[in-house]
C-alpha positions, 0 to 999 in steps of 0.5 A: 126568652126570644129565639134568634131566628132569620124569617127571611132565611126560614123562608127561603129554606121553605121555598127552596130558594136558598138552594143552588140547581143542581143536576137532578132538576135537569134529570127530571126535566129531561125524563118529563120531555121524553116521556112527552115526546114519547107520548105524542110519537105514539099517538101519532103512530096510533092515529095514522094507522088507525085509519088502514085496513089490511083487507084486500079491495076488490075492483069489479067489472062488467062481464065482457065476451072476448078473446 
């Protein structure tokens, strides 16, 4: 007995190729752009005020007589 059965059509069922894009595709590559955009804005962020202090800085002089 011989089973009638498309490699081609197997194939293209298994790579998802047959398929037609369909919106969820573009849902997941919005939500992969965000979160990586996210994600660089936070770092940004981070680096930026990594850096800072919010201590004050004090500026010295020599003691002068005056008025």
């Amino acid at each position: 007995m011989k089973a009638n059965t498309n490699p081609d059509s197997d194939v293209a069922r298994t790579l998802k190729i047959d398929q037609p894009h369909g919106y969820g595709r573009w849902v997941k590559r919005l939500i992969v752009v965000a979160l990586v955009v996210i994600a660089a804005i936070a770092g940004v962020v981070i680096w930026r005020t990594s850096g800072k202090s919010n201590t004050p800085q004090y500026k010295t002089e020599e003691v002068r007589r005056g008025d």
